[in-house]
TIVO-434367 format. One record per residue: residue number from 1; residue in one letter; x, z negated, y negated of N, C-alpha, C in turn. Coordinates in nm, 3 decimals, padded with zeros to 5 digits. Layout:
+-----+-----+---------+---------+---------+---------+---------+---------+---------+---------+---------+
!   n ! res !     n_u !     n_w !     n_v !    ca_u !    ca_w !    ca_v !     c_u !     c_w !     c_v !
+-----+-----+---------+---------+---------+---------+---------+---------+---------+---------+---------+
! NUM !   A !       X !       Z !       Y !       X !       Z !       Y !       X !       Z !       Y !
...
+-----+-----+---------+---------+---------+---------+---------+---------+---------+---------+---------+
***
This chain:
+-----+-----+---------+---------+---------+---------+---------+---------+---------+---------+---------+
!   n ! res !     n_u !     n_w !     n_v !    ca_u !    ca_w !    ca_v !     c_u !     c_w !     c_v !
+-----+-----+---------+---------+---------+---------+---------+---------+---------+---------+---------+
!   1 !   X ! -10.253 !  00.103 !  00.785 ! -10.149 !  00.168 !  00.862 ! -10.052 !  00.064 !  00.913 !
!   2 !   X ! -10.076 !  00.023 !  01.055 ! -09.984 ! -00.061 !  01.119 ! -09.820 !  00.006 !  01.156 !
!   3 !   X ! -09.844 !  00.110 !  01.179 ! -09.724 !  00.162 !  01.209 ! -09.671 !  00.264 !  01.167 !
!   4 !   X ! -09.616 !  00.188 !  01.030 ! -09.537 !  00.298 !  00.949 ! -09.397 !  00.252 !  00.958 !
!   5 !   X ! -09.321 !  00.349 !  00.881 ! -09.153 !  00.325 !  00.871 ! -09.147 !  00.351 !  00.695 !
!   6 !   X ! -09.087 !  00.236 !  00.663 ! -09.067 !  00.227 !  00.493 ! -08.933 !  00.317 !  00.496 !
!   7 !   X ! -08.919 !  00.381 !  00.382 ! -08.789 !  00.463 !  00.350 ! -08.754 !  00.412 !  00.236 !
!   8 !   X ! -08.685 !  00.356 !  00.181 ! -08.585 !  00.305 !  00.022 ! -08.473 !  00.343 !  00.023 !
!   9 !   X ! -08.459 !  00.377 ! -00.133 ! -08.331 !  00.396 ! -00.177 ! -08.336 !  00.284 ! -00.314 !
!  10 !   X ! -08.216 !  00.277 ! -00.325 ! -08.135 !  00.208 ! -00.476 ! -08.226 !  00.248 ! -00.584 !
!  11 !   X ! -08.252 !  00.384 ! -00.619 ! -08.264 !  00.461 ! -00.679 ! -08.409 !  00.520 ! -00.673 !
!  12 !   X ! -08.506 !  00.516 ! -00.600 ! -08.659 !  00.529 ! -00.583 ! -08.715 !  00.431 ! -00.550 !
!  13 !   X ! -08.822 !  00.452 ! -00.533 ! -08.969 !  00.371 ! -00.457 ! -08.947 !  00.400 ! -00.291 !
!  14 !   X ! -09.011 !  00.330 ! -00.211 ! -09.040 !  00.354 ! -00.127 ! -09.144 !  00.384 ! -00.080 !
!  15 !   X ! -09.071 !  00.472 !  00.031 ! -09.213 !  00.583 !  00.083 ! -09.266 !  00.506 !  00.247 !
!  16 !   X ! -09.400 !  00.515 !  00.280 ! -09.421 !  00.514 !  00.372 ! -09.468 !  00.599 !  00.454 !
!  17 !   X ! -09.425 !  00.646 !  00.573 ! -09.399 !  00.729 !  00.662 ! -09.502 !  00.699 !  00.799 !
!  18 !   X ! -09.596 !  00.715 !  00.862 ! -09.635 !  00.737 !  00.971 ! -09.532 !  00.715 !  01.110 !
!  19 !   X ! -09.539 !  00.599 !  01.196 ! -09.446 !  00.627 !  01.269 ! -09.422 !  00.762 !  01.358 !
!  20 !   X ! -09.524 !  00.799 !  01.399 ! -09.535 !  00.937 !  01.473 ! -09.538 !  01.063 !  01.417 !
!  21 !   X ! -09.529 !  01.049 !  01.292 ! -09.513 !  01.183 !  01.244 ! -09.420 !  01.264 !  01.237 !
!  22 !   X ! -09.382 !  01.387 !  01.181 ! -09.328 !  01.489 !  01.198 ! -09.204 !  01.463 !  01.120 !
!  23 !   X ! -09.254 !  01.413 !  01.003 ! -09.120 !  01.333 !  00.893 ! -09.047 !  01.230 !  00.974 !
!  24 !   X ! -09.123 !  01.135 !  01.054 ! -09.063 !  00.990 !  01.066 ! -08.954 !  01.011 !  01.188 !
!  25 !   X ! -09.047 !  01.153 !  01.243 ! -08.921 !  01.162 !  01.390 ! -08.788 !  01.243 !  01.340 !
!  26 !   X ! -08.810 !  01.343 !  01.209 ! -08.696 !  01.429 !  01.163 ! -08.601 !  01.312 !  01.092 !
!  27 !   X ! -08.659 !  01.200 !  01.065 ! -08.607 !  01.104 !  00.969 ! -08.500 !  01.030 !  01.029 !
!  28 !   X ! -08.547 !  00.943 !  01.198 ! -08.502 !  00.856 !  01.301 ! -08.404 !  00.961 !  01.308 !
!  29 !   X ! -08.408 !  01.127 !  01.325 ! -08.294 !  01.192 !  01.415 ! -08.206 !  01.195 !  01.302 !
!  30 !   X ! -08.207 !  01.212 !  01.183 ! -08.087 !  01.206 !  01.081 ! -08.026 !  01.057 !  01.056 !
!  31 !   X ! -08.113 !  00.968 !  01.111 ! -08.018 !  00.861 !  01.048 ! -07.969 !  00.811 !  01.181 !
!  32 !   X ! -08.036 !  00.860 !  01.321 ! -07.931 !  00.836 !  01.420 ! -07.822 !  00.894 !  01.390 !
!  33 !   X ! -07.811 !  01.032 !  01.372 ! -07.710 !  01.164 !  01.349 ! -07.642 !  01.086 !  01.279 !
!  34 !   X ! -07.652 !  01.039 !  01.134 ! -07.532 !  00.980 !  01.066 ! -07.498 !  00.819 !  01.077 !
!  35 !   X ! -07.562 !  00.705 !  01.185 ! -07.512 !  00.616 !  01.228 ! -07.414 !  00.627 !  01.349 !
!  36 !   X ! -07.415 !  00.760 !  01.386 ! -07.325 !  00.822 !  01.528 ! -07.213 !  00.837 !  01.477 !
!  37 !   X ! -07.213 !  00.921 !  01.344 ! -07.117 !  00.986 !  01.254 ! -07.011 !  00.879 !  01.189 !
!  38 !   X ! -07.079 !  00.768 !  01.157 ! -07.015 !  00.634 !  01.101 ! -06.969 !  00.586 !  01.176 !
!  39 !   X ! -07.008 !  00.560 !  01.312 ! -06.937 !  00.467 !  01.403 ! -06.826 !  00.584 !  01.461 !
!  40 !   X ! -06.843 !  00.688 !  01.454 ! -06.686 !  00.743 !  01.545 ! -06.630 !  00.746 !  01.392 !
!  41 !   X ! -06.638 !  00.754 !  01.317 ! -06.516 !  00.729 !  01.168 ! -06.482 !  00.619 !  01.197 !
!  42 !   X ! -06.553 !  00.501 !  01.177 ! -06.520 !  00.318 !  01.227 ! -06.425 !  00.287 !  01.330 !
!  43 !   X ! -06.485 !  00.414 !  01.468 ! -06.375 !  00.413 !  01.533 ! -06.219 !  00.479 !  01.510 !
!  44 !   X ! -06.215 !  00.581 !  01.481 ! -06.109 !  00.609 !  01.410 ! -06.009 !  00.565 !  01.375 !
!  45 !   X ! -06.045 !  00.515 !  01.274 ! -06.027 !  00.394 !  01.160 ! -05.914 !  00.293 !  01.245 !
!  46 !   X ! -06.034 !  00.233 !  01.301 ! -05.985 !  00.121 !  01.385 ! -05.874 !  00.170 !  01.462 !
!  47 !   X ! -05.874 !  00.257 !  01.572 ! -05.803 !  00.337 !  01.594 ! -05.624 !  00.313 !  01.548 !
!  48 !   X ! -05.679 !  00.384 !  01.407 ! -05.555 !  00.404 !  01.355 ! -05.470 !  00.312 !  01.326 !
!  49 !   X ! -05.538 !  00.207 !  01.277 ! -05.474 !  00.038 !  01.221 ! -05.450 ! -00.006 !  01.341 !
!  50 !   X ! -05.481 !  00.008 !  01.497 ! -05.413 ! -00.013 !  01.562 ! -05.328 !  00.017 !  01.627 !
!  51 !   X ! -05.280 !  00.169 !  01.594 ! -05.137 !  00.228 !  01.669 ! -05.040 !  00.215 !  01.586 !
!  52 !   X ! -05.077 !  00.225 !  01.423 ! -04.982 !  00.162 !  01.322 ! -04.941 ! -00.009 !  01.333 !
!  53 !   X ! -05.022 ! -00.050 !  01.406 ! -04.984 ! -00.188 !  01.454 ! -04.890 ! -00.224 !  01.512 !
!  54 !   X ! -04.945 ! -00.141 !  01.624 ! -04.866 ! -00.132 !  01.792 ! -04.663 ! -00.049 !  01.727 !
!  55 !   X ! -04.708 !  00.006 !  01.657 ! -04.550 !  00.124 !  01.622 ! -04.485 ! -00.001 !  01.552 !
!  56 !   X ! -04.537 ! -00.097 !  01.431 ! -04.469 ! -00.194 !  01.392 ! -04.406 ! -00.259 !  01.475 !
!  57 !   X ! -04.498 ! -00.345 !  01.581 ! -04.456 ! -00.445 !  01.646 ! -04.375 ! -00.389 !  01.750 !
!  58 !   X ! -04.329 ! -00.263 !  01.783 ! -04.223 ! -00.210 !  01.830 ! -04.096 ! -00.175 !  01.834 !
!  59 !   X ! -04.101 ! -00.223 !  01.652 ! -03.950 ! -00.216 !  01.608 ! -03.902 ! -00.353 !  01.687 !
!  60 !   X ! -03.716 ! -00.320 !  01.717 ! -03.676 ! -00.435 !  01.774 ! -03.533 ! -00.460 !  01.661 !
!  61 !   X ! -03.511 ! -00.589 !  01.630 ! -03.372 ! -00.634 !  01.558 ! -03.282 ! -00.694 !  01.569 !
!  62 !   X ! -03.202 ! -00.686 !  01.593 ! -03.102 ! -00.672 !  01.688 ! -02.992 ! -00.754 !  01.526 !
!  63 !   X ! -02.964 ! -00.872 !  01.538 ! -02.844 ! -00.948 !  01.431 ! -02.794 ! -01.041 !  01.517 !
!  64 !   X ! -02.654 ! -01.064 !  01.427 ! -02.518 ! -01.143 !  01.435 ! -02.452 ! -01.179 !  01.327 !
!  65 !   X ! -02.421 ! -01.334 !  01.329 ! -02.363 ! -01.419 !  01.267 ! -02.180 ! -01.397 !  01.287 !
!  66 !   X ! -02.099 ! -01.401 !  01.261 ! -01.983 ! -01.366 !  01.334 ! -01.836 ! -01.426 !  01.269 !
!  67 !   X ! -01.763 ! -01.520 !  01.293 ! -01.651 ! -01.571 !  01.234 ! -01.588 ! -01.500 !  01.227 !
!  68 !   X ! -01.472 ! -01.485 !  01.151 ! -01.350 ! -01.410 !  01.107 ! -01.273 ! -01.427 !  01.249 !
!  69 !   X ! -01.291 ! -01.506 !  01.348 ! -01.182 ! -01.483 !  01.461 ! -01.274 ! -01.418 !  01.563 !
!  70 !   X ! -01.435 ! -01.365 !  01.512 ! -01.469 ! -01.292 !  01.650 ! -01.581 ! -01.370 !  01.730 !
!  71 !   X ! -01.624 ! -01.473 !  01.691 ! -01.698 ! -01.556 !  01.722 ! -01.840 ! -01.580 !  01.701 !
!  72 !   X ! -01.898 ! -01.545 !  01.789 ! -02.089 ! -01.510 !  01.726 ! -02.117 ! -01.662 !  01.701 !
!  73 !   X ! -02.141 ! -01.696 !  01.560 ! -02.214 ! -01.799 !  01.519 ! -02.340 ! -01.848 !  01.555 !
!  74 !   X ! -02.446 ! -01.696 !  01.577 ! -02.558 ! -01.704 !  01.578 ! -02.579 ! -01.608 !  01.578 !
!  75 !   X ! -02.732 ! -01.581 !  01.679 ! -02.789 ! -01.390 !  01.650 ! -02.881 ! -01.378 !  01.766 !
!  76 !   X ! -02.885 ! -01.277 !  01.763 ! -03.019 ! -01.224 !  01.846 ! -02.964 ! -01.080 !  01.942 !
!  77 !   X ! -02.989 ! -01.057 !  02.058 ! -02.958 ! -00.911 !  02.091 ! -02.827 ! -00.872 !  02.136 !
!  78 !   X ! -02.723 ! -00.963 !  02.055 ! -02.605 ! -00.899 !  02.107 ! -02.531 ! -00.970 !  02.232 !
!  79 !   X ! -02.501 ! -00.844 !  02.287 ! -02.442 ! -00.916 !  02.409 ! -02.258 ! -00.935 !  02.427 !
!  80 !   X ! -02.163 ! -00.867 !  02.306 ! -02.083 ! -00.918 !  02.333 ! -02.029 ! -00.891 !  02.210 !
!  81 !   X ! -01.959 ! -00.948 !  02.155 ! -01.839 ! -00.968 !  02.001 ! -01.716 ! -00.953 !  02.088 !
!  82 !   X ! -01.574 ! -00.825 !  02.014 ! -01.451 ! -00.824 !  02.099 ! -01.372 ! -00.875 !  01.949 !
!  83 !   X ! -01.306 ! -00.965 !  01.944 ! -01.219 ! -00.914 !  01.803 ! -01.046 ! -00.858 !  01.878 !
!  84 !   X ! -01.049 ! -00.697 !  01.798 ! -00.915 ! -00.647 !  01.882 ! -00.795 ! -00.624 !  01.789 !
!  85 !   X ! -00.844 ! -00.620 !  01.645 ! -00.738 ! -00.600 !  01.556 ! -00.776 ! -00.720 !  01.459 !
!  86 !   X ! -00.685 ! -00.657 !  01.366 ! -00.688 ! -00.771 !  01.227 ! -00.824 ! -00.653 !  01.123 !
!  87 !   X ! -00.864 ! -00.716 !  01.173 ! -01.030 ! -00.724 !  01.056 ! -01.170 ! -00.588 !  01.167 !
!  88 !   X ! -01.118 ! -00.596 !  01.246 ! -01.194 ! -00.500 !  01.357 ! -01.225 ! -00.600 !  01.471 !
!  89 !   X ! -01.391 ! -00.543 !  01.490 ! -01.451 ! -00.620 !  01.583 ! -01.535 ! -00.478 !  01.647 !
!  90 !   X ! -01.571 ! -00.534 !  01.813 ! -01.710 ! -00.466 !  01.837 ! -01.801 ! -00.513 !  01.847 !
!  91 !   X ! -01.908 ! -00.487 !  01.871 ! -02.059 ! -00.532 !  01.931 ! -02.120 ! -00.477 !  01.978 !
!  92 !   X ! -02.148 ! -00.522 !  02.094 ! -02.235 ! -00.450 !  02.226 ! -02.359 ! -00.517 !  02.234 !
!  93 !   X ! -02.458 ! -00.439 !  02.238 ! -02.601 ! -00.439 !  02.312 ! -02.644 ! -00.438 !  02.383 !
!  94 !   X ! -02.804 ! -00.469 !  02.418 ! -02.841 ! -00.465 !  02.539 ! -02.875 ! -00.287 !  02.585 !
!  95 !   X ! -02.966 ! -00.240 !  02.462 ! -03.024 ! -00.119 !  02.504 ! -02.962 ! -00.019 !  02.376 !
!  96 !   X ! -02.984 !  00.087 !  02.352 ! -02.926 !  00.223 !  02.304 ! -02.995 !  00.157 !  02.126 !
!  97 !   X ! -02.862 !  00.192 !  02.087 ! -02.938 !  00.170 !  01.967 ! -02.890 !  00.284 !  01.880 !
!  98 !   X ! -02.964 !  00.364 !  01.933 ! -02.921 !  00.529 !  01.872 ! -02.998 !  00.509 !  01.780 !
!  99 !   X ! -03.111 !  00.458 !  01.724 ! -03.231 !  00.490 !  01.656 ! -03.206 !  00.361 !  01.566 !
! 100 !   X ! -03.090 !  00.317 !  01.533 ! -03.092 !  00.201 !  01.469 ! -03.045 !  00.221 !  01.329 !
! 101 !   X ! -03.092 !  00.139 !  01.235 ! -03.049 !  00.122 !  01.101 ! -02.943 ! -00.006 !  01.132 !
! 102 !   X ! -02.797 !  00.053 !  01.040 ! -02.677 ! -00.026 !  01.075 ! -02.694 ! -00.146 !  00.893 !
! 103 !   X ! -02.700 ! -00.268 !  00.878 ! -02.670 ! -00.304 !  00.784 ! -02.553 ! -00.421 !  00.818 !
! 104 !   X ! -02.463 ! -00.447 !  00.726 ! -02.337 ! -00.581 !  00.716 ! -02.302 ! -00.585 !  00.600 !
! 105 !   X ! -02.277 ! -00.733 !  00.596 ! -02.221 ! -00.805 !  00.477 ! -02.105 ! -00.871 !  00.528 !
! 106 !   X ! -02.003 ! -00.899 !  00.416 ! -01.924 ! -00.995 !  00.457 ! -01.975 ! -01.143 !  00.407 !
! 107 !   X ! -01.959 ! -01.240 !  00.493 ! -01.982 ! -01.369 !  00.432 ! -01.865 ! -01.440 !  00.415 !
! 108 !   X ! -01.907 ! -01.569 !  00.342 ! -01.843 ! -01.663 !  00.340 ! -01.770 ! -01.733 !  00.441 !
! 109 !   X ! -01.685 ! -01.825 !  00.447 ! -01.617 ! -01.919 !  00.529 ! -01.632 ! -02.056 !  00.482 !
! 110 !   X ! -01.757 ! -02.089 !  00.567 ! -01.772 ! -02.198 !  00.508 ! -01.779 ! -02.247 !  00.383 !
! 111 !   X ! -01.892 ! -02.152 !  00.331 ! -01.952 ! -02.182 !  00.146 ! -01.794 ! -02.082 !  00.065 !
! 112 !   X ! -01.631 ! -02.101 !  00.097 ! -01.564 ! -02.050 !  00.046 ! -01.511 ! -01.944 !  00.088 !
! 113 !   X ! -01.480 ! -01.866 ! -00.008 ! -01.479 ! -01.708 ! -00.012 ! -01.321 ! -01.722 !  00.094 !
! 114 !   X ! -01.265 ! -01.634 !  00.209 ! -01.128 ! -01.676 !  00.268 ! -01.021 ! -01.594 !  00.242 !
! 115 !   X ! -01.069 ! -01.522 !  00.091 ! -00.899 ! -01.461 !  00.092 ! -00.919 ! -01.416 ! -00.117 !
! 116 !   X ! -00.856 ! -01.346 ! -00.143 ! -00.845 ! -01.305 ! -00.252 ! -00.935 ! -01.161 ! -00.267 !
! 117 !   X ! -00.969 ! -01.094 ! -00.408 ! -00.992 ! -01.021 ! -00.439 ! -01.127 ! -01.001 ! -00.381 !
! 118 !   X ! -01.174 ! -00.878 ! -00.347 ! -01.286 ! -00.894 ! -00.311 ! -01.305 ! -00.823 ! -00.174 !
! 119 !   X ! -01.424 ! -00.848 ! -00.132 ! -01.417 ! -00.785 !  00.019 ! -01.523 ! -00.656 !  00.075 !
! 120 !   X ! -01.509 ! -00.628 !  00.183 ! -01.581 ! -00.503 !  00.198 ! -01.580 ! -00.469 !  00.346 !
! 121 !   X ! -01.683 ! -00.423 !  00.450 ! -01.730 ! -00.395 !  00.541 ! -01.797 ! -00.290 !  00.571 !
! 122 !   X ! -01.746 ! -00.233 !  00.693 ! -01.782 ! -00.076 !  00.734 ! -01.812 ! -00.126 !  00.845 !
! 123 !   X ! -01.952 ! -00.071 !  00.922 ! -02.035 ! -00.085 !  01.021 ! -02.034 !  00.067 !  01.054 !
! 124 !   X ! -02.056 !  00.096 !  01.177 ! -02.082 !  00.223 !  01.238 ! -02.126 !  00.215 !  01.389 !
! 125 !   X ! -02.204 !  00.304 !  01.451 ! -02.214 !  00.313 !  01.604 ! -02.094 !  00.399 !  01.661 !
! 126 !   X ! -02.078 !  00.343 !  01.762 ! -01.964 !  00.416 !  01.826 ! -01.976 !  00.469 !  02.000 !
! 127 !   X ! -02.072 !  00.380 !  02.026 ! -02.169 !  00.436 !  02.172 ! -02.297 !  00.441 !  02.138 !
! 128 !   X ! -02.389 !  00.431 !  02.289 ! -02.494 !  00.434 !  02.182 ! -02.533 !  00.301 !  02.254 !
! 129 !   X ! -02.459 !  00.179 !  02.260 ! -02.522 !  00.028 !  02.281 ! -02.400 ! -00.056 !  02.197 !
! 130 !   X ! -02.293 !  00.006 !  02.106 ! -02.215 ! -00.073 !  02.058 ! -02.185 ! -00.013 !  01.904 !
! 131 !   X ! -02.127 ! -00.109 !  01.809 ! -02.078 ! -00.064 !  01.663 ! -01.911 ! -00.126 !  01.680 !
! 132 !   X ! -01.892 ! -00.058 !  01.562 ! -01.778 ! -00.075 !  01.533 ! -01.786 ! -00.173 !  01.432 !
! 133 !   X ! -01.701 ! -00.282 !  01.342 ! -01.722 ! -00.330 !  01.217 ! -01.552 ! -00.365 !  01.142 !
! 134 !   X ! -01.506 ! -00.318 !  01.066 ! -01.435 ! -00.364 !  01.010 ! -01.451 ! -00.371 !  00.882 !
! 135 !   X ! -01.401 ! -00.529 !  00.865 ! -01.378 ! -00.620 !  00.769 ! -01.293 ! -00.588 !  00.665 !
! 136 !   X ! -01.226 ! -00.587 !  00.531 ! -01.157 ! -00.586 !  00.474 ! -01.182 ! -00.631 !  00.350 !
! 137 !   X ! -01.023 ! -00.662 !  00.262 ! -00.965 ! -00.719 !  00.150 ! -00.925 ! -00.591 !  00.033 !
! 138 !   X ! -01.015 ! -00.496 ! -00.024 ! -00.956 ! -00.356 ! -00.097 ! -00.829 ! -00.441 ! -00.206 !
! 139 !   X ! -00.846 ! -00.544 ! -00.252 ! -00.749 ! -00.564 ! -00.327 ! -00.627 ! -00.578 ! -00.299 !
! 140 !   X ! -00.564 ! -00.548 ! -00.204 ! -00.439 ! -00.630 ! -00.146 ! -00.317 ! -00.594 ! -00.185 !
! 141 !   X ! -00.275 ! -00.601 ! -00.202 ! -00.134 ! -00.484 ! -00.317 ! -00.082 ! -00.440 ! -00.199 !
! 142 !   X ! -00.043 ! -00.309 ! -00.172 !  00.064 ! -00.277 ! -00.135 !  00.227 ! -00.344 ! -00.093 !
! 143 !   X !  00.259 ! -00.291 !  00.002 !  00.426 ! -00.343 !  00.057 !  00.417 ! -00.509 !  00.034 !
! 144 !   X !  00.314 ! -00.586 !  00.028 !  00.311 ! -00.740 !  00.082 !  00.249 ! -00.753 !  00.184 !
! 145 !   X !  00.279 ! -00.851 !  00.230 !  00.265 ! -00.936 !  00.385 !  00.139 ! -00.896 !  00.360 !
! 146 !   X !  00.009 ! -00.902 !  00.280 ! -00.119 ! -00.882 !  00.269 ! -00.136 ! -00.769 !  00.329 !
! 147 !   X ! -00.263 ! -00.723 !  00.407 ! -00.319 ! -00.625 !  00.433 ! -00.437 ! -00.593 !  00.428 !
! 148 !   X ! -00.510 ! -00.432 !  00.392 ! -00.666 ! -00.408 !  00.393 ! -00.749 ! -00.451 !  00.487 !
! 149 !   X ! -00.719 ! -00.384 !  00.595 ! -00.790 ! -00.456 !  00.729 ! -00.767 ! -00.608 !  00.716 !
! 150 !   X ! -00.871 ! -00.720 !  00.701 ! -00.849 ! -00.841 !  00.688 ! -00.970 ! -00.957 !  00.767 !
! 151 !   X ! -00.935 ! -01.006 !  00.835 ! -01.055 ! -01.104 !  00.937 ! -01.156 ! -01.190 !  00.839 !
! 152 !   X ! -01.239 ! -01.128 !  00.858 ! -01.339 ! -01.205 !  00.702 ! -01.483 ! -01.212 !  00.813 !
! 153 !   X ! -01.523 ! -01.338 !  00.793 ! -01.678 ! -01.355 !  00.857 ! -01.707 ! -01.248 !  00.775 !
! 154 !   X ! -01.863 ! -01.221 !  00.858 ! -01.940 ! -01.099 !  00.864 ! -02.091 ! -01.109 !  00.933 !
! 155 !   X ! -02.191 ! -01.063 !  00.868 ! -02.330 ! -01.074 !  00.926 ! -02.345 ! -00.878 !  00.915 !
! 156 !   X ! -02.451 ! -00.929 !  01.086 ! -02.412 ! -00.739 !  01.079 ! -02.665 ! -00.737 !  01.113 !
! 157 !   X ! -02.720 ! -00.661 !  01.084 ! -02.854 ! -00.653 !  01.161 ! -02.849 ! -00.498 !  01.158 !
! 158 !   X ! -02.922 ! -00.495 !  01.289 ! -02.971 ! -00.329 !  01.304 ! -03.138 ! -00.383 !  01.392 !
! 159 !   X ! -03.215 ! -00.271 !  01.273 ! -03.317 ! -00.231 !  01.298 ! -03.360 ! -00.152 !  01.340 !
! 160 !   X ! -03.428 ! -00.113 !  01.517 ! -03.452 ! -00.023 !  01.593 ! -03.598 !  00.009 !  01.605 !
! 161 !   X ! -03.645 !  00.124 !  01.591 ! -03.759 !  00.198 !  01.631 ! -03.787 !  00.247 !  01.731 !
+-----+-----+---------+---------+---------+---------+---------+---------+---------+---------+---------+
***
């Protein structure tokens, strides 16, 4: 028999099959049927790992470096720093960052901390291409020259989807 089709499994012997027979053609149509079946899953698949790709590489991040007098050190995205009060700044964007995660820290001044007690920062959107950020000193006593609102460098990032 020149023209047979071997069938194996893991698990049996193998059979030999007649190429023209009645088995070998019901045989070819099931394992086309489930090599059809595998490749649109494969595709799928693939598919999927690539729109979860594409949605990653879509997030955009948008950070700033920023001195206590208002001054972008360094950053990405932003298009303008205002400083208008004592420990209040804005920041403006290019595009809507309605969909943004707001994070800030206060930093240092130059490796040293620039005031007493400890410090603290409130970030918020206030359009939808700008935040608000003020800086502050919670420790400051009362009825002295000191005040809460206080000009303290500041790193601000927002992460957009």
């Amino acid at each position: 028999m020149k023209n047979n089709i071997c069938v194996s499994s893991t698990r049996s012997a193998s059979t030999k099959l007649p190429t023209r027979s009645v088995a070998a053609t019901r045989f070819a149509r099931r394992l086309t049927t489930r090599v059809s079946i595998l490749g649109a899953a494969l595709l799928t698949v693939a598919a999927s790992f690539s729109a979860a790709s594409a949605s990653a590489d879509a997030a955009v991040v948008y950070w700033a470096k920023v001195s206590a007098t208002g001054v972008e050190l360094t950053g990405s995205g932003v298009s303008h720093v205002i400083h208008f009060g004592h420990g209040r700044y804005d920041l403006t964007f290019p595009n809507s960052i309605t969909s943004c995660a707001l994070t800030g820290t206060v930093n240092t001044s130059g490796g040293v901390d620039p005031g007493p007690g400890s410090a603290s920062i409130l970030v918020g959107e206030i359009t939808s291409k700008a935040i608000f950020v003020r800086t502050a000193t919670p420790s400051a006593k009362a009825g002295t020259s000191e005040t809460v609102d206080d000009d303290r460098p500041f790193s601000v990032t927002l992460t957009c989807l």
